[in-house]
C-alpha positions as CSV (number, residue, x, y, z in Angstrom):
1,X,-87.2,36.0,-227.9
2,X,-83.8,38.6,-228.3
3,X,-80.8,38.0,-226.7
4,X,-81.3,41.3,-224.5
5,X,-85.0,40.2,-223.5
6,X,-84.1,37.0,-222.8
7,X,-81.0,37.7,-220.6
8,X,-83.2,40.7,-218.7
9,X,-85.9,38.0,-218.3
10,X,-83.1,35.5,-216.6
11,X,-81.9,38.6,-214.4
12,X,-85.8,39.3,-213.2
13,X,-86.0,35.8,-212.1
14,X,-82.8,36.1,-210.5
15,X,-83.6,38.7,-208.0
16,X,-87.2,37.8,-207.3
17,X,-86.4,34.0,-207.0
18,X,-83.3,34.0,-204.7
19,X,-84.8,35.5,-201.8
20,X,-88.5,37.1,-202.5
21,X,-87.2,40.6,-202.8
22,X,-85.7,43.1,-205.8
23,X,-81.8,42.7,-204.4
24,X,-79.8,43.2,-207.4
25,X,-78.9,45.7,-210.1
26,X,-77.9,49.1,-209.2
27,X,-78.6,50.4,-213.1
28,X,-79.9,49.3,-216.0
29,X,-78.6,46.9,-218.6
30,X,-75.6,48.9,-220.7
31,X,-75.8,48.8,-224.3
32,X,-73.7,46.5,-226.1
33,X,-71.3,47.7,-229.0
34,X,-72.6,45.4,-231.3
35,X,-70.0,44.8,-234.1
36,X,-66.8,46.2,-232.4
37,X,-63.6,44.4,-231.0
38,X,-65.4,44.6,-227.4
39,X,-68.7,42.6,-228.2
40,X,-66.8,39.5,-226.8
41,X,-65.9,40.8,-223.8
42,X,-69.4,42.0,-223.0
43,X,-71.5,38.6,-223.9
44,X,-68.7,37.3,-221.4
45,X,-69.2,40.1,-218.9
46,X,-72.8,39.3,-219.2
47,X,-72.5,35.9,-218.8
48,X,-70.8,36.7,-215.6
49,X,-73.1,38.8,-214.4
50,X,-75.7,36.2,-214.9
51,X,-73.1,33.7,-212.3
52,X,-72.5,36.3,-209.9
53,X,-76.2,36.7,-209.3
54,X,-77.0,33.1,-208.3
55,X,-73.7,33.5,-206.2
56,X,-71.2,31.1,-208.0
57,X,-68.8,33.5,-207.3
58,X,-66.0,31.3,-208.6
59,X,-67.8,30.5,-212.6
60,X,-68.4,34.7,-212.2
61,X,-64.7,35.5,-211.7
62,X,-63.4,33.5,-214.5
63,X,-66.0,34.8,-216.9
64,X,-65.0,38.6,-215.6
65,X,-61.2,37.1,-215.9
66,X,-61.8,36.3,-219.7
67,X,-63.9,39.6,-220.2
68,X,-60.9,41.2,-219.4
69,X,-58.7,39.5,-221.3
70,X,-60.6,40.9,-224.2
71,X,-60.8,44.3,-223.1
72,X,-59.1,45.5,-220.4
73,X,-60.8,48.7,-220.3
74,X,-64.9,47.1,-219.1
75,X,-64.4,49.4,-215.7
76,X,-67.7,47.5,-214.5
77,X,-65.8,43.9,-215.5
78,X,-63.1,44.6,-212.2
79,X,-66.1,45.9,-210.2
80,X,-67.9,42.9,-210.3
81,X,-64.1,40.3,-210.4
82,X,-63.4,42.7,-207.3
83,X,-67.1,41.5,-205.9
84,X,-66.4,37.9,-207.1
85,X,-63.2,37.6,-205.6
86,X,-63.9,39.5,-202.1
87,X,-67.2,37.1,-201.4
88,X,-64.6,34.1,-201.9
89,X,-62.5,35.1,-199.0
90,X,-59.8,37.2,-196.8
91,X,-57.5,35.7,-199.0
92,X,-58.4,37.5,-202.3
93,X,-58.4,40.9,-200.5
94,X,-55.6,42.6,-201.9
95,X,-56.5,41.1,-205.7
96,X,-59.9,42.5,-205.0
97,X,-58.6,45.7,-204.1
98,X,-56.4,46.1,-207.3
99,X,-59.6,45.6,-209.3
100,X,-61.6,47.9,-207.5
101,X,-59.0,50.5,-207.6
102,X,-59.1,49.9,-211.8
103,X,-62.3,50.0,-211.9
104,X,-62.4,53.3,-210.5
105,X,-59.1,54.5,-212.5
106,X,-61.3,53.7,-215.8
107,X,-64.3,55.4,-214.5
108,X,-64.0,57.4,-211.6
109,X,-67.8,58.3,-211.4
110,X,-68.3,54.7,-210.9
111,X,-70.2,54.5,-207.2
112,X,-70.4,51.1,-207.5
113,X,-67.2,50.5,-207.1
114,X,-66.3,53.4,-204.0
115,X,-69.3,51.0,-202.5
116,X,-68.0,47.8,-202.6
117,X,-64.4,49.1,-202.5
118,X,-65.8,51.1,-199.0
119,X,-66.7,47.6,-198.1
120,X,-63.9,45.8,-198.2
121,X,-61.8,48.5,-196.9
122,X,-64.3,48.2,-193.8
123,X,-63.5,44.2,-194.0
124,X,-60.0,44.9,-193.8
125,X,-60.5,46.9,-191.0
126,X,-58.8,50.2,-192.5
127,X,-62.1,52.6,-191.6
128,X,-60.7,55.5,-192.5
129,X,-60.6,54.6,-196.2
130,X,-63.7,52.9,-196.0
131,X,-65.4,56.7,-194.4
132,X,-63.1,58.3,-197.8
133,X,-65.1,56.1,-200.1
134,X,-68.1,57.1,-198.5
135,X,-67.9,61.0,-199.0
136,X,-67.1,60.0,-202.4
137,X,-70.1,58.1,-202.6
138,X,-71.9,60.9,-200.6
139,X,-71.9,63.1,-204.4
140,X,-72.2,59.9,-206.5
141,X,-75.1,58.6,-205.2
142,X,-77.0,58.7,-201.6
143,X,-78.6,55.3,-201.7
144,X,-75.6,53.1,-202.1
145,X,-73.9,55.7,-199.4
146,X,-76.7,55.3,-197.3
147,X,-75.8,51.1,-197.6
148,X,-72.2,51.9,-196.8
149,X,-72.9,53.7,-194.1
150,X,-74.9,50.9,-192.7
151,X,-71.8,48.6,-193.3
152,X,-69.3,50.7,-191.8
153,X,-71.2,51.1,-188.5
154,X,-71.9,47.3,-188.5
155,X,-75.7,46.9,-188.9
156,X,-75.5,46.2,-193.3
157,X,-74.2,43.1,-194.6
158,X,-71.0,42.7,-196.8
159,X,-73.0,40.4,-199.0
160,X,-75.0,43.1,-200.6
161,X,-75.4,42.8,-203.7
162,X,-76.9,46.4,-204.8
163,X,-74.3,47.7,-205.7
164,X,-73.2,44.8,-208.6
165,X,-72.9,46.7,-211.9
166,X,-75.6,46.0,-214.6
167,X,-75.7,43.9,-218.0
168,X,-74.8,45.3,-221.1
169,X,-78.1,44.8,-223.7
């Protein structure tokens, strides 16, 4: 079996097994630049991805964290650290932030990030900036606004993971 169908396969069993439902992915796998300085950071970025699914947040952020260190540039690497760091606690807010805020620095149509970045902002009880990410996210796209939404008015959970940015293949 390839690499690609074989790590799709493990991601499919991910979200169906841990909980009954489709709860994961917002898009679908990104291509991997095969034979470029940034293939090492991706099969670590999709290694992460693979932790951050079955929630060890902690193995997640230090794959992202050596993702990076590869290539400083993988916008959806500091969306999902930022996600990884925020579920492990108050803390790691202002960590989480900074990588949210690159994320969105290196790609600014990201609406992942505004999502989870809305989120935290709501966790850190600052609502106005959580209500700026949503209007953003308002253009970007309407179902992960419609989640923020949720969030912001307190009925959505700040666990939700639909918003975690997809593989590379």
């Amino acid at each position: 079996m390839a690499e690609s169908a074989r790590r799709r396969l493990v991601i499919g069993m991910l979200l169906l097994g841990a909980g009954g439902g489709a709860r994961g992915v917002e898009s679908d796998p990104l291509p991997v630049p095969v034979g470029t300085p940034r293939e090492g950071a991706v099969r670590m970025y999709n290694d992460g991805v693979v932790r951050l699914l079955a929630c060890d947040f902690a193995a997640a952020q230090a794959l992202f964290e050596q993702a990076l260190a590869l290539d400083d540039r993988l916008a959806e690497a500091h969306n999902n650290l930022a996600f990884s760091l925020r579920m492990q606690g108050a803390h790691n807010f202002e960590r989480s932030l900074r990588h949210y805020n690159r994320a969105i620095e290196l790609k600014p149509a990201l609406a992942q990030a505004y999502m989870y970045r809305g989120v935290l902002f709501t966790q850190m009880g600052d609502a106005a900036r959580a209500r700026a990410d949503l209007a953003t996210l308002k253009r970007l796209d309407r179902a992960l606004a419609d989640k923020l939404e949720q969030i912001i008015a307190g009925a959505g959970s700040t666990a939700d993971r639909a918003a975690i940015s997809a593989q590379y293949e």
